[in-house]
C-alpha positions in Angstrom: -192.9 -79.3 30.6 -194.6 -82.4 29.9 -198.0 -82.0 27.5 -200.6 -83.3 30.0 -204.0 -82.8 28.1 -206.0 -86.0 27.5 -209.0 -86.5 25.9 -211.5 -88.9 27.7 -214.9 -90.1 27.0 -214.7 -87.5 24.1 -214.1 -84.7 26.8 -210.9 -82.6 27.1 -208.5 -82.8 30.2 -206.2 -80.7 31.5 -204.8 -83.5 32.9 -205.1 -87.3 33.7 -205.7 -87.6 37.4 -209.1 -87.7 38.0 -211.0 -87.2 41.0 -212.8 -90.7 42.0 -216.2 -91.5 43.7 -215.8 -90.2 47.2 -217.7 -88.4 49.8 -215.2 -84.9 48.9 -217.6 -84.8 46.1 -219.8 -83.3 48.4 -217.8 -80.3 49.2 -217.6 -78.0 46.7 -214.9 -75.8 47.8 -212.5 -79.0 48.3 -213.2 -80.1 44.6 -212.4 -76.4 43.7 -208.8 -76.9 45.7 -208.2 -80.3 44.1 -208.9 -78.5 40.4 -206.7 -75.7 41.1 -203.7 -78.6 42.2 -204.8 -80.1 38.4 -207.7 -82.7 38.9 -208.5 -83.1 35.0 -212.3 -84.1 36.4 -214.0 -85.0 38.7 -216.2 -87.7 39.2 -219.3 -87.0 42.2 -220.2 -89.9 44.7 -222.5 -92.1 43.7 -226.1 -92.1 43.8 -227.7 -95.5 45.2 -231.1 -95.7 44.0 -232.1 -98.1 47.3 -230.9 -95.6 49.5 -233.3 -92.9 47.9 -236.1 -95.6 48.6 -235.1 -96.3 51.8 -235.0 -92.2 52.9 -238.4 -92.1 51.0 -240.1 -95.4 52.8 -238.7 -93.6 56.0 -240.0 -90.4 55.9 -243.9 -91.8 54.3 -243.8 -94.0 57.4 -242.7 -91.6 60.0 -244.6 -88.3 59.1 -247.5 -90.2 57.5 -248.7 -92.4 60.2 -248.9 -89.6 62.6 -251.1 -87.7 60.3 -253.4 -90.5 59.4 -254.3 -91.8 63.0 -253.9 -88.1 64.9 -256.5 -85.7 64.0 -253.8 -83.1 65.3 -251.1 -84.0 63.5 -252.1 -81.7 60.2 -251.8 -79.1 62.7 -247.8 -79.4 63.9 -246.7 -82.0 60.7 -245.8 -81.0 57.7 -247.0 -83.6 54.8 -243.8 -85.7 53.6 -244.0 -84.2 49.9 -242.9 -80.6 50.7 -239.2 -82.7 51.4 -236.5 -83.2 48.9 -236.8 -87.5 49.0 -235.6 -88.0 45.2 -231.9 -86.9 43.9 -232.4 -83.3 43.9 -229.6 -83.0 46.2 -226.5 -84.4 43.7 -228.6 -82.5 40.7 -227.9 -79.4 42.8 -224.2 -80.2 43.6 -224.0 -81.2 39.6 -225.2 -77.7 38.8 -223.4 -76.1 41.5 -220.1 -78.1 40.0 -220.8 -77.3 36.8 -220.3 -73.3 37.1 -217.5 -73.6 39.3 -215.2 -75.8 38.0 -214.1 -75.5 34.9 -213.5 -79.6 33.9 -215.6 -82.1 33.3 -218.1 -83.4 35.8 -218.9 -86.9 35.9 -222.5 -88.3 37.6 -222.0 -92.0 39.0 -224.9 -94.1 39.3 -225.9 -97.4 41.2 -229.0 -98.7 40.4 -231.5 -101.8 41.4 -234.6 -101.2 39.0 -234.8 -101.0 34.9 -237.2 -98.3 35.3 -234.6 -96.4 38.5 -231.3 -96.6 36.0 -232.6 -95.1 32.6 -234.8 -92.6 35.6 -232.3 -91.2 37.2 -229.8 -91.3 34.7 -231.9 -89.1 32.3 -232.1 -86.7 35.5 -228.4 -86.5 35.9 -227.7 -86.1 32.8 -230.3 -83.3 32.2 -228.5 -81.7 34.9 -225.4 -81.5 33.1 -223.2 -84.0 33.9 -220.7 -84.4 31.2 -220.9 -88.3 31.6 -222.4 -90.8 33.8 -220.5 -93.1 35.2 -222.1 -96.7 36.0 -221.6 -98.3 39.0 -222.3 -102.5 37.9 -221.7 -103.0 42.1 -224.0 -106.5 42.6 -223.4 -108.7 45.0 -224.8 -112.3 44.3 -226.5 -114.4 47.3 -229.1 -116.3 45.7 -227.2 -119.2 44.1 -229.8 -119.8 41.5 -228.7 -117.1 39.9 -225.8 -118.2 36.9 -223.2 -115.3 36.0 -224.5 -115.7 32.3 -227.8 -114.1 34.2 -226.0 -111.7 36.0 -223.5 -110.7 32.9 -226.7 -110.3 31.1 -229.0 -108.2 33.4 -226.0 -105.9 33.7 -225.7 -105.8 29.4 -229.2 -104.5 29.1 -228.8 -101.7 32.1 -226.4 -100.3 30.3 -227.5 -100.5 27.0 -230.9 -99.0 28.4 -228.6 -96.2 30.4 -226.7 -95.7 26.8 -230.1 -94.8 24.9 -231.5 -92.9 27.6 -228.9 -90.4 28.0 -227.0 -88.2 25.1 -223.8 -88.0 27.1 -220.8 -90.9 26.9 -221.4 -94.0 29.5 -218.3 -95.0 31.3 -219.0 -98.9 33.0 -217.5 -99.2 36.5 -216.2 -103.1 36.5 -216.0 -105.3 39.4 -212.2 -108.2 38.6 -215.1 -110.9 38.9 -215.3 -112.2 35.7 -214.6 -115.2 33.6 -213.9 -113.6 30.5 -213.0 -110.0 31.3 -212.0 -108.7 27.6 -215.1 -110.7 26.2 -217.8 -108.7 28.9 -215.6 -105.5 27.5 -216.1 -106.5 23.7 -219.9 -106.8 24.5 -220.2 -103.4 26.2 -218.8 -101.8 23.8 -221.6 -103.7 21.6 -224.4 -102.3 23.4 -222.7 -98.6 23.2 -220.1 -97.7 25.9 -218.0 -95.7 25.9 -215.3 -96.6 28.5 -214.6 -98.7 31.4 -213.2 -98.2 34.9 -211.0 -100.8 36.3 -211.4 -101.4 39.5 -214.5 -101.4 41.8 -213.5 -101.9 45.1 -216.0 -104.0 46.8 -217.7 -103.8 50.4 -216.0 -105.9 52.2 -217.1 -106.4 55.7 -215.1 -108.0 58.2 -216.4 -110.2 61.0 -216.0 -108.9 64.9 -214.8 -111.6 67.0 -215.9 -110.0 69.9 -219.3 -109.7 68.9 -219.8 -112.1 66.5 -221.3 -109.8 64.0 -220.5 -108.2 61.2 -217.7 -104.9 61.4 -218.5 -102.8 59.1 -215.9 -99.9 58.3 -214.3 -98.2 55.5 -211.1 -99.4 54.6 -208.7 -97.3 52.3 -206.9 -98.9 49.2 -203.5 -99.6 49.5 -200.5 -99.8 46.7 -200.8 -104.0 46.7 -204.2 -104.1 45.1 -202.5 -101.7 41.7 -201.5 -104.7 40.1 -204.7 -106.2 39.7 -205.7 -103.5 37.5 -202.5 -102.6 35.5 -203.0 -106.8 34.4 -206.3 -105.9 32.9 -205.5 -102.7 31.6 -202.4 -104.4 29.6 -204.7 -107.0 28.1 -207.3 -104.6 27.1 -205.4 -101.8 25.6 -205.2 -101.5 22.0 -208.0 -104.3 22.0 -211.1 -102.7 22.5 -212.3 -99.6 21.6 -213.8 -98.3 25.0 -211.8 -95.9 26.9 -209.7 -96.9 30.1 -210.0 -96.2 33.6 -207.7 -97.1 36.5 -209.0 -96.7 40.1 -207.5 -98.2 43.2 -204.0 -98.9 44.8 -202.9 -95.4 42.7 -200.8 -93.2 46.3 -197.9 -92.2 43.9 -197.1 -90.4 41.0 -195.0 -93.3 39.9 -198.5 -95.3 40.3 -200.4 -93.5 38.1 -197.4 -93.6 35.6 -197.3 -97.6 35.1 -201.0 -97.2 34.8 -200.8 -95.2 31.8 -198.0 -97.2 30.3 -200.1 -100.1 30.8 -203.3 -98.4 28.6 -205.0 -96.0 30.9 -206.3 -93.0 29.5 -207.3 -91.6 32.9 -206.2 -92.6 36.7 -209.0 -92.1 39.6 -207.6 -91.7 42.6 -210.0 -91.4 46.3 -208.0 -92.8 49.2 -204.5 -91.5 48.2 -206.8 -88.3 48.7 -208.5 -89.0 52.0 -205.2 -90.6 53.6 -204.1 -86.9 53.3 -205.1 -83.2 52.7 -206.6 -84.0 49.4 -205.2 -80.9 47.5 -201.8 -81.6 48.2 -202.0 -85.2 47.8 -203.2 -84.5 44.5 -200.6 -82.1 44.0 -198.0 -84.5 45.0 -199.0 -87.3 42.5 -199.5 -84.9 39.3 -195.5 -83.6 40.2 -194.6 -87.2 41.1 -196.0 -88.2 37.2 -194.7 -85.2 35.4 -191.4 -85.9 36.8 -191.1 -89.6 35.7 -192.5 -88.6 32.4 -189.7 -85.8 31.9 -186.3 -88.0 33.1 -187.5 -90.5 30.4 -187.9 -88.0 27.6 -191.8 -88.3 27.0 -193.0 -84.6 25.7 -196.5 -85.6 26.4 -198.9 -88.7 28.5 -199.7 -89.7 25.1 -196.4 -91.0 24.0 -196.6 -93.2 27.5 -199.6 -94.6 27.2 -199.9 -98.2 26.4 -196.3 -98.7 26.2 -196.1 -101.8 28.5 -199.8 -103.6 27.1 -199.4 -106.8 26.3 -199.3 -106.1 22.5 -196.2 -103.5 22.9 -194.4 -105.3 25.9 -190.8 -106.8 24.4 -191.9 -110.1 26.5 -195.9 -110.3 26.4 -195.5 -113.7 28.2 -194.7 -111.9 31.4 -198.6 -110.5 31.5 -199.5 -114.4 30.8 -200.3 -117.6 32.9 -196.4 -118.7 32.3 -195.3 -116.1 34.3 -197.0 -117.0 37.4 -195.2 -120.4 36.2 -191.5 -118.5 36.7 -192.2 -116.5 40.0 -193.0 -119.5 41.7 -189.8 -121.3 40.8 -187.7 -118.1 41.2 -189.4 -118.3 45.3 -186.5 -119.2 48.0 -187.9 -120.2 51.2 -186.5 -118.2 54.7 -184.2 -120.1 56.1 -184.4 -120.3 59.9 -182.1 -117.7 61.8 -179.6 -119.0 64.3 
């Protein structure tokens, strides 16, 4: 059988599928089915610091009001701070993950305040997350704002993150960058410890019945892998930070080129929610042990990497003159009849 430990983040693996972001974070008898099919970790869903505001601006306003204008409201409401408004909830389910599980457990984060990142990630990290993964997920409106702002805002969150906590910071990366390896060399400047390629961003959709905005989740799908195995074959063996592949992984065979590519680790959600997530998982860790064993690798390790652009027999095929050759090598359909 194929060796499938891996060492991530400085934590040991039984494996290199990892559970991504994703509501089944939530449940955690499902997480236990999906480490019992050989999730390596397990990563929770995120915690959105402006939806803990907007629960806590809710509740002051609704209970609150009522007590401050109704002499008989003290009588039948309770005050607002005998509820759980903060991020007790996924401290519980880290704790609750934690004794169960048996792998790692990985906190993600997504915050909007200096003072709300190095907060709350001190809090998950106290409650024993192995790692906290951060979630950089900003979307730009104001166009004042120049990406050397943004790029910068986003180098001192996590180097505040990094010296707040005393457990490895993995960055969750958005493709939207000029110089991808250069933002990677200067996280790893400020202290990461690994990066996960790619966030998938919200993406709404426009109704054309209604001429709003449709709002709905949409599931990855195998055409958006290639995206990430591109940056993952530039980066590998050129930065020190660990790699991360999320998105576009539904096969064994997926995860596969994403490790020959340089990832040490492959997230996978929707391949998981498309299906019952145990087996799915199940499926793509026999899918990847299989291609691993017809072409004679005794463990992931020997894989890894083996198609980056440094180890590739032809590294122009992960360059610009590439795009050059598919384009000539395109025939037109010609017209049936």
């Amino acid at each position: 059988m194929v060796d499938l430990r891996t060492r991530w983040l400085g934590l040991e693996l039984p494996g290199p599928l990892v559970v991504g972001a994703c509501p089944l974070g939530n449940d955690l008898g499902t997480l236990e089915r999906l480490v019992a099919a050989g999730a390596g970790a397990v990563v929770l869903p995120s915690l959105f610091e402006e939806q803990l505001v907007h629960e806590q601006l809710g509740a002051h306003l609704f209970l609150d009001t009522y007590v401050d204008t109704n002499a008989e409201a003290r009588s039948f409401l309770p005050d607002s701070d005998v509820f759980s408004l903060g991020a007790e909830p996924t401290l519980a389910q880290i704790q609750r993950c934690k004794a169960a599980l048996g792998v790692p457990v990985l906190a993600s984060l997504n915050g909007t305040t200096p003072g709300g990142w190095t907060r709350l990630a001190a809090e998950l990290a106290a409650a024993g997350a192995d790692a906290i993964e951060v979630n950089l997920y900003e979307v730009v409106t104001d166009p004042a704002r120049s990406s050397h702002d943004v790029e910068e805002r986003q180098l001192e969150v996590v180097a505040s993150v990094v010296e707040a906590v005393p457990v490895p910071v993995s960055v969750k990366l958005s493709p939207f960058y000029s110089s991808l390896p250069g933002f990677v060399a200067r996280l790893a400047q400020v202290g990461a410890a690994g990066v996960v390629l790619f966030n998938r961003f919200y993406q709404p959709d426009v109704d054309l019945d209604t001429l709003g905005v449709d709002r709905h989740l949409v599931l990855s799908s195998p055409a958006e892998l290639p995206l990430r195995l591109h940056a993952l074959a530039l980066l590998h063996g050129r930065t020190p930070l660990e790699l991360a592949c999320t998105g576009g992984v539904h096969q064994g065979t997926d995860a596969a080129k994403a490790v020959l590519c340089g990832a040490t680790v492959v997230q996978t959600v929707s391949a998981l929610l498309a299906d019952e997530p145990a087996a799915a998982l199940a499926r793509l860790l026999r899918e990847l042990v299989a291609w691993l064993d017809e072409r004679g690798y005794a463990t992931v390790d020997e894989a890894r990497g083996a198609t980056a652009l440094d180890n590739v027999a032809d590294p122009a095929a992960w360059e610009r003159v590439n795009y050059a050759r598919m384009l000539q090598g395109w025939m037109p359909r010609r017209p049936s009849g």
